[in-house]
C-alpha positions as CSV (number, residue, x, y, z in Angstrom):
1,X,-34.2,-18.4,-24.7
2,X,-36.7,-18.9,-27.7
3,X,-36.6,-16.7,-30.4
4,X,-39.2,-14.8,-32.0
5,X,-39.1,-14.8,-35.9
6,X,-41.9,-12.3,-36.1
7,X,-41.5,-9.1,-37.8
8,X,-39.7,-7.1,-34.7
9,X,-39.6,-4.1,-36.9
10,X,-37.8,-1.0,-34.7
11,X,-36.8,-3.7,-32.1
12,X,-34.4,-1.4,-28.9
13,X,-31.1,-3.0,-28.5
14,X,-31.4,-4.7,-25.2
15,X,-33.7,-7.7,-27.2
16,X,-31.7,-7.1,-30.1
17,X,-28.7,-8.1,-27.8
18,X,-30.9,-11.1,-26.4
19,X,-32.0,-12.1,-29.3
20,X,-28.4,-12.7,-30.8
21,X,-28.3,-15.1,-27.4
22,X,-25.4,-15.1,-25.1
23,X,-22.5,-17.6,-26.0
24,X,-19.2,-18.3,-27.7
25,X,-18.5,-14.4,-28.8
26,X,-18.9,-12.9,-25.2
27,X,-16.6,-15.4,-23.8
28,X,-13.9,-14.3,-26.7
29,X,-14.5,-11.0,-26.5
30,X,-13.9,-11.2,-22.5
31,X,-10.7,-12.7,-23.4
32,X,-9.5,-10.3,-25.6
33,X,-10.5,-7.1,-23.2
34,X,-9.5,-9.2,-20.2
35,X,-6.2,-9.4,-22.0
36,X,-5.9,-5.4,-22.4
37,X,-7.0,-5.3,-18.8
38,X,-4.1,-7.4,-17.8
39,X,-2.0,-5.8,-20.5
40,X,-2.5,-2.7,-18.7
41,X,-2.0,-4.1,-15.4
42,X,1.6,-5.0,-16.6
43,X,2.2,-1.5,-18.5
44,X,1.5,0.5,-15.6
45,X,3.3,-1.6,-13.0
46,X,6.5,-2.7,-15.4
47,X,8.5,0.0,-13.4
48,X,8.3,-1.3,-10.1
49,X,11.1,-3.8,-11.1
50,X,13.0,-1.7,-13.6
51,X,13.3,1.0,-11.1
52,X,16.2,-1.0,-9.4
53,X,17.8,-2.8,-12.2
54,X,18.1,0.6,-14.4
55,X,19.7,2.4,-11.5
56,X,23.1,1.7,-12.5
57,X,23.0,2.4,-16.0
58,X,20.9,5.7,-15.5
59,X,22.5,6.5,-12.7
60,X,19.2,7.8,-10.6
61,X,18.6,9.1,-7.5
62,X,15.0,8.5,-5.7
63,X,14.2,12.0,-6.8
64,X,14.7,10.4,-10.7
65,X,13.0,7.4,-9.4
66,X,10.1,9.3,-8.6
67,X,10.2,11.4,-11.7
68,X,10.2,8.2,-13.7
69,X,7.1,6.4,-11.9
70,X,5.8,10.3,-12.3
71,X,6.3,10.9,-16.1
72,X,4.0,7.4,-17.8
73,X,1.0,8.8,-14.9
74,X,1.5,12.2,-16.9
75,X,0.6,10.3,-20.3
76,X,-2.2,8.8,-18.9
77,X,-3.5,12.4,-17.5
78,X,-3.2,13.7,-20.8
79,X,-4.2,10.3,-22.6
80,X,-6.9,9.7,-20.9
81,X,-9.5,12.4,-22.1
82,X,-7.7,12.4,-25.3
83,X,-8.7,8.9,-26.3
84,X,-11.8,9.3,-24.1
85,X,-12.9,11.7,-26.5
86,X,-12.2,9.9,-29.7
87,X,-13.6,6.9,-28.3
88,X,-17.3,8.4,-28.1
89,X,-17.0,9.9,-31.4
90,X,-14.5,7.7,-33.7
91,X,-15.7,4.6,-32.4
92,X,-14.0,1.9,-29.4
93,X,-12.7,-0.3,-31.3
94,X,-10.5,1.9,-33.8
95,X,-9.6,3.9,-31.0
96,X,-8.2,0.5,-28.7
97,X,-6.2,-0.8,-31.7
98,X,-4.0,2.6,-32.0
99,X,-3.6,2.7,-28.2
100,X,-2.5,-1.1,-28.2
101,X,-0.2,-0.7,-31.2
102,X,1.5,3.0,-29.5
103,X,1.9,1.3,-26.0
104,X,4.0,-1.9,-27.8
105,X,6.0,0.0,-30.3
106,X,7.3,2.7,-27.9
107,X,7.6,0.1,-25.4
108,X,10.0,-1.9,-28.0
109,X,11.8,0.9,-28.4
110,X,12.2,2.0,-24.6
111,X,13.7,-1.1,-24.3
112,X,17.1,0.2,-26.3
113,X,17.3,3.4,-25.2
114,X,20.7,4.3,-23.8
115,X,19.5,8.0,-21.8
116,X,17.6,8.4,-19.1
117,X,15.6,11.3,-21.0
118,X,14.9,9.5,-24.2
119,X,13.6,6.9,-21.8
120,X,11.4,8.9,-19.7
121,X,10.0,10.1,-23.1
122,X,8.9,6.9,-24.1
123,X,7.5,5.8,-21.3
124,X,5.2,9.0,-21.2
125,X,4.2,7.2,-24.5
126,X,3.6,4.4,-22.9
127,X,1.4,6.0,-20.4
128,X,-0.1,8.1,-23.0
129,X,-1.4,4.6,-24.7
130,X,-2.1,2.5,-21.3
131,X,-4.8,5.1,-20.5
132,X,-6.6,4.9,-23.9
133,X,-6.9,0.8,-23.8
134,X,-7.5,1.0,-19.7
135,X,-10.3,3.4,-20.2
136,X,-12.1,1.9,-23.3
137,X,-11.6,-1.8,-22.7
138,X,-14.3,-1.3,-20.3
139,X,-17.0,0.2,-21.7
140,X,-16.6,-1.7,-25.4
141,X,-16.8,-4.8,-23.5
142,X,-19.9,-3.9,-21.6
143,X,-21.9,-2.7,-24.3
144,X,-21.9,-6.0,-25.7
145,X,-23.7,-7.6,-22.8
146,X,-27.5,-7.9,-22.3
147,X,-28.3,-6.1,-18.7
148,X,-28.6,-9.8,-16.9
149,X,-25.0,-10.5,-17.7
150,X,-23.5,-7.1,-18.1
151,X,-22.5,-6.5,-14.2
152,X,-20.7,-10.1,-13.7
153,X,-19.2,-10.2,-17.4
154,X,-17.8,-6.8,-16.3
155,X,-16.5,-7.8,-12.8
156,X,-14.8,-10.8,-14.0
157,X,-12.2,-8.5,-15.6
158,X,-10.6,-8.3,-12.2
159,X,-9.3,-11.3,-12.1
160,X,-7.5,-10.4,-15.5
161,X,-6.1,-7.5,-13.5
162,X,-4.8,-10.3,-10.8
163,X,-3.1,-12.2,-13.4
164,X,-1.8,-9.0,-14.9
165,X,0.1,-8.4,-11.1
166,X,1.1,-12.2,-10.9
167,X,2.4,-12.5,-14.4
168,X,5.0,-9.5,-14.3
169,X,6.6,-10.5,-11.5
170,X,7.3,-13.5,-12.7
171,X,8.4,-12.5,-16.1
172,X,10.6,-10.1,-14.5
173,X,12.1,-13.1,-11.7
174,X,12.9,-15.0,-15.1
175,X,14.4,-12.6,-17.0
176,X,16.2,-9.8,-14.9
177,X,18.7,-12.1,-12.9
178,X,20.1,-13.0,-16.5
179,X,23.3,-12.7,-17.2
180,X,22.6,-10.3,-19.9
181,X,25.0,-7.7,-21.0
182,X,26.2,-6.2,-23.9
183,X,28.4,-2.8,-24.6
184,X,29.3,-1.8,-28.4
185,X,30.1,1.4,-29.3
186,X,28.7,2.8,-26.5
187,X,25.1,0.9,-26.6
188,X,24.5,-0.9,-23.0
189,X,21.9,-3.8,-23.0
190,X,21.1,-5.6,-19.7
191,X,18.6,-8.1,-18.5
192,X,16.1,-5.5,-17.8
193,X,16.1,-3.8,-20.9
194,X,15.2,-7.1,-22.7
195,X,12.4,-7.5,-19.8
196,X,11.2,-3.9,-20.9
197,X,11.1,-5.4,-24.9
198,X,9.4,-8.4,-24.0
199,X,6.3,-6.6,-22.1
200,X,6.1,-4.1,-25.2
201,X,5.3,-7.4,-27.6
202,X,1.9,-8.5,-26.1
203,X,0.5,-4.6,-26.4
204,X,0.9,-5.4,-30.3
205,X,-0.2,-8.8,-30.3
206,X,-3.5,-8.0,-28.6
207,X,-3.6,-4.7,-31.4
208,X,-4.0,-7.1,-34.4
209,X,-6.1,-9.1,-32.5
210,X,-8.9,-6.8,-32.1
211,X,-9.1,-6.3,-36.4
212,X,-11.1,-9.4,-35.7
213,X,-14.0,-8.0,-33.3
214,X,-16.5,-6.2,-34.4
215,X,-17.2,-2.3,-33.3
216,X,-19.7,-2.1,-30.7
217,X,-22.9,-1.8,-31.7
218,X,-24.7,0.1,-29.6
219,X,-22.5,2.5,-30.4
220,X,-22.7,2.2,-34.2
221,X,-27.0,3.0,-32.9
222,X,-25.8,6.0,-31.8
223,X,-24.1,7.4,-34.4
224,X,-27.3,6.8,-36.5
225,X,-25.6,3.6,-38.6
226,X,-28.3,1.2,-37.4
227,X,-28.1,-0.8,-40.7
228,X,-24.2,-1.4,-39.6
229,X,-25.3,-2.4,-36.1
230,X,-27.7,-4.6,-37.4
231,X,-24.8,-6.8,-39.3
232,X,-22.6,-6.8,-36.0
233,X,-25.7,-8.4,-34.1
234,X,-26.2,-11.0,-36.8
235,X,-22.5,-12.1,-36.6
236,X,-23.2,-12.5,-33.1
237,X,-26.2,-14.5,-33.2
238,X,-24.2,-16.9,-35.7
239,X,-21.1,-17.4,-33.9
240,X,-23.2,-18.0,-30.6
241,X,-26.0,-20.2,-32.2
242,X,-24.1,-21.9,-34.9
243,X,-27.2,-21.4,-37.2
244,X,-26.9,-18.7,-40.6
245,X,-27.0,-14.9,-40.0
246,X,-29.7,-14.9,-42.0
247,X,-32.2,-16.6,-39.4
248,X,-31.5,-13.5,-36.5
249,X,-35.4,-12.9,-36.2
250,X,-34.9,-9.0,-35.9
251,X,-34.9,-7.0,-39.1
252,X,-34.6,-3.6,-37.9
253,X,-33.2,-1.4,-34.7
254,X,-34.7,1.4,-33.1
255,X,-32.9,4.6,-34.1
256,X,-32.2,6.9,-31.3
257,X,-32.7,10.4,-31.4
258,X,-29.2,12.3,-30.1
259,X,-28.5,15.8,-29.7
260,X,-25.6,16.6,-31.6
261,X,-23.6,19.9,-33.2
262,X,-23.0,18.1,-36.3
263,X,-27.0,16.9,-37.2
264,X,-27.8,19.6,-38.8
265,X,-24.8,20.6,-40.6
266,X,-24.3,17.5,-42.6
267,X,-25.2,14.2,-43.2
268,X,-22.5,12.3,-42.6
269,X,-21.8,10.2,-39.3
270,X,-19.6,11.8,-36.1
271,X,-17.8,8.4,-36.9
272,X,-17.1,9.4,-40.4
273,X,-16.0,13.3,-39.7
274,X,-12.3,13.1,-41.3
275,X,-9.5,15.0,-38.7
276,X,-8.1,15.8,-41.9
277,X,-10.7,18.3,-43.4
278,X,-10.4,21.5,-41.4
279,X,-14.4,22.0,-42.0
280,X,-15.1,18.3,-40.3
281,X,-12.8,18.6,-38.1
282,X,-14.1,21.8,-36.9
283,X,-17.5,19.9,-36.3
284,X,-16.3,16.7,-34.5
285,X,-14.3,19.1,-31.9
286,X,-18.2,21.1,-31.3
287,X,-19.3,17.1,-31.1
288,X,-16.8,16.6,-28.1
289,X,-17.1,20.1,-27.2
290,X,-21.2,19.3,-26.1
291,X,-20.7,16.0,-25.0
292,X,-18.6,17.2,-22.6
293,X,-20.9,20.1,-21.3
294,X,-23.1,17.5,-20.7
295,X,-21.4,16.0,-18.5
296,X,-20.9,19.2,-16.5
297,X,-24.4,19.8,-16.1
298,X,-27.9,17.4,-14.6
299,X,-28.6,15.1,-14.5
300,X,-25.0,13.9,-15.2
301,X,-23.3,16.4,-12.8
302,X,-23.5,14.9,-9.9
303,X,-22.0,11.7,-11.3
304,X,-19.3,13.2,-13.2
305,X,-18.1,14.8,-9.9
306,X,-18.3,11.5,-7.6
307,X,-17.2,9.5,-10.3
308,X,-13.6,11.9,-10.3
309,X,-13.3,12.5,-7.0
310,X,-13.1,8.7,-6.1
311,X,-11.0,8.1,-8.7
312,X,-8.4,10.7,-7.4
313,X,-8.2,9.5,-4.2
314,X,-8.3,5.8,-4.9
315,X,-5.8,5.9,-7.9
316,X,-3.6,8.4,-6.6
317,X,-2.8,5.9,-3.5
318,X,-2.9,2.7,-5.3
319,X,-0.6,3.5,-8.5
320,X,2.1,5.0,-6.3
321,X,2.1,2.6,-3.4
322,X,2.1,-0.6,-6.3
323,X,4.5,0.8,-8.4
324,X,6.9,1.5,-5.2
325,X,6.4,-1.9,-3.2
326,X,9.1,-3.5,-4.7
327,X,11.2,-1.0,-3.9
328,X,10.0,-0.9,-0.4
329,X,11.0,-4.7,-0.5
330,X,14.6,-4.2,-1.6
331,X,15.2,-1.6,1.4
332,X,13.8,-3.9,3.5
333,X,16.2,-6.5,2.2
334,X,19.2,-4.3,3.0
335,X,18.3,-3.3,5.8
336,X,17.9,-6.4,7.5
337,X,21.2,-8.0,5.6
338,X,23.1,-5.3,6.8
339,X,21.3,-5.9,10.5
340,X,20.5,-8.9,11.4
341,X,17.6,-9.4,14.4
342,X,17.0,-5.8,14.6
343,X,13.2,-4.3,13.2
344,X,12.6,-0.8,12.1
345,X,9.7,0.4,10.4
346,X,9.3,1.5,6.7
347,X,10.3,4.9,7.6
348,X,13.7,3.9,9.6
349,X,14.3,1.7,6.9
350,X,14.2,4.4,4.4
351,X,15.9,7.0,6.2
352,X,19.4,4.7,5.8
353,X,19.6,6.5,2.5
354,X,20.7,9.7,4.2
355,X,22.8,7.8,6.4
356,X,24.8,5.8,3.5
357,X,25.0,8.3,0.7
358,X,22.8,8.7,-2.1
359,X,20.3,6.2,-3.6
360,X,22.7,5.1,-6.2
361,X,26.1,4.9,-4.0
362,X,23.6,2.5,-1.9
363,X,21.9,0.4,-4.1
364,X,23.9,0.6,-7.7
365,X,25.2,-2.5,-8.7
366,X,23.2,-5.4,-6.4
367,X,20.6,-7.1,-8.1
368,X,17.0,-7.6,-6.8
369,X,17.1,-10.4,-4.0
370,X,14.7,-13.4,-5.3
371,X,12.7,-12.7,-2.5
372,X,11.6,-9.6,-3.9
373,X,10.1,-11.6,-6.8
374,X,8.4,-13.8,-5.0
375,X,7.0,-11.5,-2.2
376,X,5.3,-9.6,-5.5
377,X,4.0,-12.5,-7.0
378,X,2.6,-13.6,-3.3
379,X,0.8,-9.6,-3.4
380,X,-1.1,-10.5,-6.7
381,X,-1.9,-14.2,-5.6
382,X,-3.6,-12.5,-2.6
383,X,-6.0,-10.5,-5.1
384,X,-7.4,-14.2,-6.1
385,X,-9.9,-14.8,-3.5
386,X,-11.5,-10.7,-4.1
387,X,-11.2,-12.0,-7.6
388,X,-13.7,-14.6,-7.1
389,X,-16.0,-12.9,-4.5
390,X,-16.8,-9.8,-6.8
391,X,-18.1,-11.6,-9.6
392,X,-19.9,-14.0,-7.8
393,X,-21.2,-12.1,-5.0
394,X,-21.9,-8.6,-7.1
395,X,-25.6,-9.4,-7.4
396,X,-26.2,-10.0,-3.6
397,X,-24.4,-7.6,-2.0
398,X,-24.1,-4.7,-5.0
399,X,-20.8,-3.2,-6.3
400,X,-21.2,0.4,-3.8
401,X,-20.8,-2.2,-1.0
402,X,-17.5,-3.4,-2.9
403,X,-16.7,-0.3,-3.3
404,X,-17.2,1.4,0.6
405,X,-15.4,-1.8,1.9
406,X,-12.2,-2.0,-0.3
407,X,-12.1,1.9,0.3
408,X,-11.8,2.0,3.6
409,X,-10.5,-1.0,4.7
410,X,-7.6,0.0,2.6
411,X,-7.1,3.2,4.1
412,X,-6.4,1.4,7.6
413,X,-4.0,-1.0,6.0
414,X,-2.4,2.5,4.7
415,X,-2.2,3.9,8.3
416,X,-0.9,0.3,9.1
417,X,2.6,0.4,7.2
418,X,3.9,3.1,9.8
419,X,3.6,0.5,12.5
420,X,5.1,-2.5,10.8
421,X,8.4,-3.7,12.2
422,X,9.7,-6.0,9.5
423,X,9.5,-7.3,6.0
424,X,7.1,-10.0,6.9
425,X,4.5,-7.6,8.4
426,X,5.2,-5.3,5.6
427,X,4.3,-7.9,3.1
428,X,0.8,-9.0,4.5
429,X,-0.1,-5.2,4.4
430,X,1.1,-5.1,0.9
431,X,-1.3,-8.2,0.3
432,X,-4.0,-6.3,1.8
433,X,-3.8,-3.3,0.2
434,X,-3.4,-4.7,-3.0
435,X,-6.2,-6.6,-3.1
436,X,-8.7,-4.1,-1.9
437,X,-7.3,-1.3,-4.2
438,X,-7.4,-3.1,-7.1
439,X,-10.8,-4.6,-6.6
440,X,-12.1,-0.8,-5.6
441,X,-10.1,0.1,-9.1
442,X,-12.1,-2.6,-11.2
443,X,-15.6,-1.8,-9.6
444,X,-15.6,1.4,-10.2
445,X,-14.9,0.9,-14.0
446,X,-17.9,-1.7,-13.8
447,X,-20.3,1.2,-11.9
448,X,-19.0,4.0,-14.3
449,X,-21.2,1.2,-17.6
450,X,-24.4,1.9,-15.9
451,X,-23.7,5.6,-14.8
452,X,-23.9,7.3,-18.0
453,X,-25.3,6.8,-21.2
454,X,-23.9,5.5,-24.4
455,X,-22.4,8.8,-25.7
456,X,-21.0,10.1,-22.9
457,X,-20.3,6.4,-21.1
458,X,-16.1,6.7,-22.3
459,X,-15.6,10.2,-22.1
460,X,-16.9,10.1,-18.6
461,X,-14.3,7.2,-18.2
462,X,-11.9,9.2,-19.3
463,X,-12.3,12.7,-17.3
464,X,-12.5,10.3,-14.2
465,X,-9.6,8.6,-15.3
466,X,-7.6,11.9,-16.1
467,X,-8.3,13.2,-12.6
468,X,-7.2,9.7,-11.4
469,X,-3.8,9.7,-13.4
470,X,-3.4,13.8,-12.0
471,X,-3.7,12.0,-9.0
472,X,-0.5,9.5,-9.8
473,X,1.0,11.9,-10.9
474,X,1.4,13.8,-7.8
475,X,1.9,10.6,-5.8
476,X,4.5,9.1,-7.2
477,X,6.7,13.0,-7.5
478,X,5.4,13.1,-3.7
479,X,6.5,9.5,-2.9
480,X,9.9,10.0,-4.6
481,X,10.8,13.3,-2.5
482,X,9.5,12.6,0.8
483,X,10.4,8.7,0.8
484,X,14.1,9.3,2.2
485,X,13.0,12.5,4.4
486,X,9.5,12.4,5.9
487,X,7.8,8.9,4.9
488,X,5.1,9.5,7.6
489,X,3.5,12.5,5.3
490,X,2.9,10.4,2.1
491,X,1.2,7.6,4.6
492,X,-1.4,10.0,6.1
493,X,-1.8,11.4,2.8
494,X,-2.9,8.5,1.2
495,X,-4.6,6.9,4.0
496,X,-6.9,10.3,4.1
497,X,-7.4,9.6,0.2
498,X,-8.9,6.2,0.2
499,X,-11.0,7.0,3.8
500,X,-12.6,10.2,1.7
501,X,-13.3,7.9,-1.5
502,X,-14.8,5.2,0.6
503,X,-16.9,7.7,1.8
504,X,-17.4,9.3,-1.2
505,X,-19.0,6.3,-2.4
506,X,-22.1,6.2,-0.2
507,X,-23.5,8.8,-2.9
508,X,-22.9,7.1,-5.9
509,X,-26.9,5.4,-7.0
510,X,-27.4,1.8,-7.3
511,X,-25.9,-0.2,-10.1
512,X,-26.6,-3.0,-12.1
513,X,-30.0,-3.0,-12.6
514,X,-30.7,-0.7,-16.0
515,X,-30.5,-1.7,-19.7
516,X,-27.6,0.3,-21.0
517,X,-29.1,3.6,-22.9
C-alpha cells in the first residue's frame, strides 16, 4: 500500500486505519483478544469438571449441580449489559482490564472456599466478569481492522475458542487425578480446588497485559477526542512500518457528529464523566439511557431484536449441553461399568439415579474416569476443521450461511442424543454439536461488528448477550431438574431452540462488506 504524505486534513477513519498499514500490531492485538476469547472459553466451561470432583466435599445433589452451572449464567445476565454499557461510554479497554482482573481474583479465591454458598457466590463473580471480557473482546478487536481485513481477523477468534475447549480439559486431566488433599482446622483442599486457582491466574495475567494496548480509536472519534485517536493511529503505523510516528501522512480525523444527552450540558468527554460526581454521573446514565432507546427503535430495531433472539436460543442450548457433557460422560461410564454389553440411551442412563439413591450416594467419592478427559479434549479437537473453514471460507460463502448451517444442523444432532445407545455414539454427537454451536456462537459476535454503529456496537453486544446468558440460565436450572426425571423434555427443548435461531437467521442483512461507522 503506498502512502500519501499530502495534507489529508479531516481524513474518515477507514484510510486513517489503512494508512497506519496492516502488520505487527493486529497480529498482537489478535493474540491478546484471542486470549480473552479462550480465557472465556475456559471460565464459562471450568464447571463441567468441577461439578464431579466437588461433589463430595459440597455434598450436592443434581438439583445443586444445576444451581451451580445456573448461578455464573446469572452473572453474565446481569454482567453483560452492565459492562456493555460502560464499554460504549467509559471506553473498551478500561472496561476489559476490570472484567479480566474481577474474573481472576474471585476465581483465586473460589478456589479456597470451604461452603458451597460462598462458592456459588464467587462464581456468580466469575460470571459477572466472563460476560464483560466475552462481550467487549469482540468489538475492541474489530474496530482496529480496516473493512478488507475486519471479517477474517474477527473469525479467526474461533479457533481461540477451540483451544479454550481443548486446553481445560487437559489442564483439568493433569491436575484433578492428583493426589491432593489437605484438612487443617477444618479447611479441605483437593485437586480440584487447585485446578479452580490455576484457571483464575491467566484472567489476571491477560489484565496487565492489556495496560499495554492502546484504547480503540474509533471509539476515542466518537467521544469527540480525535487528537487522542490520532496518537493511537501513529503508534500503529510505527509498530507496523518500523518507520517514526512522525512520518504517518494524516494530520487530522474527521470528527463525527453524535447525538448525545451530555453535548450540550458540558464540555467534557462521555469518557471523562466521573461515577463519582452525582451531577456527572447523572449525565452519563441519560448517555446510556439514549443509547439504549436507540436501539429500540429503526433503523436499529429490527437488528436489536434478531440479534437477541438468536442468541437465546443458540446460547441457551450450547452453554447448558457443554457445561453438562462431562457429566453425561461419567454416567455413561457407570453405567456401562456396572453393565457390561448392555446399551441404553442418555435418558436410561440417567434415570439409574432414582434407581440407586441420590446423586451423591451414587457418584461421591469415584474420581473422573480418564476417559472422560480425553473424550472432552477429542469434542474440542473436533471444532478444528470449522476453525479453519470460517475464516478462510467467510468471504465466499458469507457468515449468515455459517450461521443457518451450524444452527440447524445442530438442532438435528440435539434431536439425535435421544437415540444414541452408547458412549461412543454419544461422543460423536457431542463432537458435532460442539463444533457447530461454537462456530454459530463466534459468527454471530463477528455479524453483531457490522450490525451496528460504533456507539451502540457493545451495548448491542451486551443486550444480546444478556438475553443469551437469561437463556443459560434457564437451561442449566432446567437441565439440573429434569436430567434424572424427564431427559426427553430438555432435548426437544433445545433442539426447537437452535431450529428457530437457524431460522431466525435468514433475516439478519448481509455482512462484511461496510466500513465500520
Amino acid at each position: 500500500m503506498g502512502l500519501d504524505f499530502m495534507d489529508n486534513t479531516g481524513v474518515d477513519y477507514e484510510n486513517a486505519l489503512l494508512n497506519a498499514g496492516f502488520g505487527k500490531f493486529h497480529y498482537y492485538l489478535l493474540a491478546v483478544c484471542g486470549l480473552i476469547y479462550l480465557n472465556t472459553a475456559v471460565g464459562i466451561t471450568i464447571l463441567s469438571f468441577v461439578l464431579p470432583s466437588a461433589t463430595c466435599d459440597f455434598q450436592m445433589t443434581s438439583k445443586d449441580k444445576g444451581w451451580l452451572t445456573a448461578v455464573p449464567m446469572f452473572g453474565m445476565l446481569l454482567g453483560s449489559y452492565f459492562w456493555g454499557c460502560l464499554a460504549d461510554t467509559k471506553g473498551r479497554k478500561v472496561v476489559l482490564i476490570a472484567t479480566l482482573l474481577l474474573d481472576g481474583i474471585c476465581g483465586l479465591i473460589s478456589s479456597v472456599s470451604q461452603y458451597y454458598s460462598l462458592f456459588l457466590v464467587l462464581r456468580f463473580f466469575n460470571g459477572f466478569g466472563v460476560a464483560g471480557a466475552m462481550g467487549i473482546c469482540f468489538p475492541y478487536l474489530g474496530e482496529f481492522q480496516p473493512t478488507k481485513y475486519r471479517e477474517k481477523i474477527l473469525c479467526w477468534m474461533e479457533m481461540f475458542w477451540t483451544l479454550g475447549i481443548i486446553i481445560l480439559p487437559g489442564i483439568a486431566w493433569i491436575i484433578i487425578p492428583l493426589d491432593v488433599e489437605i484438612k487443617q482446622d477444618g479447611f479441605l483442599f483437593h485437586s480440584w480446588n487447585l485446578f479452580v486457582g490455576i484457571c483464575a491466574i491467566p484472567s489476571l495475567l491477560l489484565g496487565f497485559w492489556l495496560f499495554f494496548f492502546p484504547e480503540s480509536p474509533k471509539f476515542l472519534i466518537e467521544c469527540g477526542e480525535t487528537e487522542e485517536a490520532l496518537e493511537v493511529l501513529k503508534d500503529i503505523f510505527q509498530v507496523n512500518s518500523g518507520n517514526d510516528r512522525a512520518l504517518y501522512p494524516i494530520l487530522s480525523l474527521q470528527e463525527k457528529e453524535k447525538i448525545s444527552a451530555i453535548s450540550h450540558k458540558t464540555s467534557k468527554s462521555v469518557r471523562a464523566l466521573s461515577m463519582r460526581k452525582p451531577r456527572e454521573m447523572k449525565l452519563l446514565l441519560s448517555e446510556i439511557w439514549l443509547q439504549t432507546k436507540l436501539l429500540c427503535k429503526p433503523p436499529h430495531l429490527r437488528n436489536t431484536i434478531l440479534t437477541c433472539a438468536i442468541q437465546f436460543g443458540l446460547t441457551t442450548s450450547y452453554y447448558t449441553l457443554m457445561i453438562w457433557f462431562p457429566e453425561l460422560f461419567y454416567r455413561f461410564e457407570e453405567f456401562e461399568s456396572a453393565h457390561p454389553g448392555q446399551h441404553a440411551s442418555v435418558c436410561e442412563v440417567s434415570s439409574i439415579i432414582l434407581t440407586n439413591g441420590t446423586t451423591v450416594e451414587k457418584f461421591c467419592g469415584d474420581p473422573l474416569n480418564d476417559s472422560v478427559y480425553f473424550h472432552t479434549i477429542i469434542i474440542g479437537l473436533a471444532c478444528i476443521p470449522t476453525s479453519f473453514w470460517l475464516p478462510l471460507c467467510v468471504h465466499k460463502l458469507g457468515a449468515k450461511f455459517f450461521l443457518i448451517f451450524s444452527l440447524v444442523i445442530a438442532g438435528a444432532v440435539t434431536v439425535g442424543l435421544y437415540f444414541v445407545i452408547d458412549s461412543t455414539q454419544n461422543l460423536i454427537l457431542s463432537c458435532i454439536f460442539e463444533a457447530l454451536t461454537s462456530l454459530g456462537i463466534s459468527t454471530v459476535y463477528c455479524v453483531m461488528v457490522d450490525l451496528f454503529p460504533t456507539n451502540l456496537r457493545v451495548m448491542a453486544a451486551a443486550l444480546s448477550l444478556t438475553f443469551g446468558r437469561g437463556g443459560a440460565l434457564i437451561g442449566n436450572l432446567v437441565f439440573g431438574f429434569l436430567i434424572d426425571l424427564n431427559c426427553v423434555v430438555p432435548i426437544v427443548l433445545f433442539s426447537a431452540m437452535l431450529f428457530i435461531s437457524g431460522i431466525l437467521c435468514f433475516f439478519l442483512p448481509s455482512t462484511g462488506g461496510e466500513s465500520l461507522d
